[in-house]
C-alpha positions as CSV (number, residue, x, y, z in Angstrom):
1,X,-11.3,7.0,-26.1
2,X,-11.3,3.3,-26.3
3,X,-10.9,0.8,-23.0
4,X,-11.2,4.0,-20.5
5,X,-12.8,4.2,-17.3
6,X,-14.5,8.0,-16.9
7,X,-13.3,9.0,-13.6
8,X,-15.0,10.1,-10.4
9,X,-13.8,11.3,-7.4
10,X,-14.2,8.4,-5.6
11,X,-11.9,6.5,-8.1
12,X,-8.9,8.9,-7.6
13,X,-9.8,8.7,-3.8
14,X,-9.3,5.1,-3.7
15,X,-6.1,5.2,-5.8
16,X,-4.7,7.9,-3.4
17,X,-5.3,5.5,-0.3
18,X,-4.3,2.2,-1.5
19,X,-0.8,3.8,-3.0
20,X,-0.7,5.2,0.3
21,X,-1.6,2.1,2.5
22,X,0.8,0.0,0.1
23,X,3.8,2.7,0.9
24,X,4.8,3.1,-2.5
25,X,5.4,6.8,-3.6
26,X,3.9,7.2,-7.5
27,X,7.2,6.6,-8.8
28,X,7.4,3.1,-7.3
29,X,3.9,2.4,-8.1
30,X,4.7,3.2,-11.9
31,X,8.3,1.3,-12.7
32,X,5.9,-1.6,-11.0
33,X,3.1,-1.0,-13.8
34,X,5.7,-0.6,-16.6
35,X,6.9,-3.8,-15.8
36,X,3.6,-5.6,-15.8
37,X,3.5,-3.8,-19.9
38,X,1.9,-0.4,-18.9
39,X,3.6,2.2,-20.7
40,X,2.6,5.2,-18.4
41,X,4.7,7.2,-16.8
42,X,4.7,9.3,-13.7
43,X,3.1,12.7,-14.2
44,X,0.2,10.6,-16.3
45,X,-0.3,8.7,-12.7
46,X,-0.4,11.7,-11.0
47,X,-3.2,13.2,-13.4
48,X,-5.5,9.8,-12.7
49,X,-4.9,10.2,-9.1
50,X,-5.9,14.1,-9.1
51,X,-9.0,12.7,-11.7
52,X,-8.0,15.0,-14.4
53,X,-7.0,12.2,-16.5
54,X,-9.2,8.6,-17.1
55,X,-8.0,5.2,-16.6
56,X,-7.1,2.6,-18.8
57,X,-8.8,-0.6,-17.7
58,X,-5.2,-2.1,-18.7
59,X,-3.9,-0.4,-16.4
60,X,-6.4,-0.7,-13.8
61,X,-5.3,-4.1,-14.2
62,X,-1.9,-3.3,-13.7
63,X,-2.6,-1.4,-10.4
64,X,-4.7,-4.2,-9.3
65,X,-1.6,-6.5,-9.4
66,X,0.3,-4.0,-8.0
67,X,-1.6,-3.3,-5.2
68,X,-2.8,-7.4,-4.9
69,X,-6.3,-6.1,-3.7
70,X,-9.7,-7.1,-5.0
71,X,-10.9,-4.8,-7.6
72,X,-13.5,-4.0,-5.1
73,X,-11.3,-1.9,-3.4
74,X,-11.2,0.5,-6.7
75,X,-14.8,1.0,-6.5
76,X,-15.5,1.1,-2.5
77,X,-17.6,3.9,-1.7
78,X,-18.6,4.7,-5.3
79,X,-22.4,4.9,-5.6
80,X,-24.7,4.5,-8.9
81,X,-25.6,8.2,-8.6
82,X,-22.2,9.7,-8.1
């Protein structure tokens, strides 16, 4: 698949905290992406967050507006090895 980030648990990890530090259920979090242009809709979130389904890096994008973090905070904890 073209312009995907392969998962790994630390990834979905991350997504799980900062939607829940930003106290937006998925719902919220998605209407917010699909008005920055990303198509996706709920249950599609819900399989990124659970790591059964990769990430656009358009979206990624999306969540990093969303979220107004540093894309850092996608990737903390994620070691080279993992």
């Amino acid at each position: 698949m073209r312009n995907m980030i392969l998962q790994n648990v630390s990834l979905s990890t991350n997504l799980k905290r900062l939607r829940a530090d930003s106290g937006l259920s998925q719902s919220k979090v998605v209407a917010q992406m699909n008005l920055l242009g990303s198509p996706l809709d709920r249950p599609a979130y819900a399989k990124i967050e659970l790591g059964k389904r990769n990430i656009k890096v358009t979206d990624l994008v999306a969540l990093q507006q969303v979220y107004n973090v540093d894309f850092a905070e996608f990737f903390k904890g994620i070691k080279p090895h993992e």
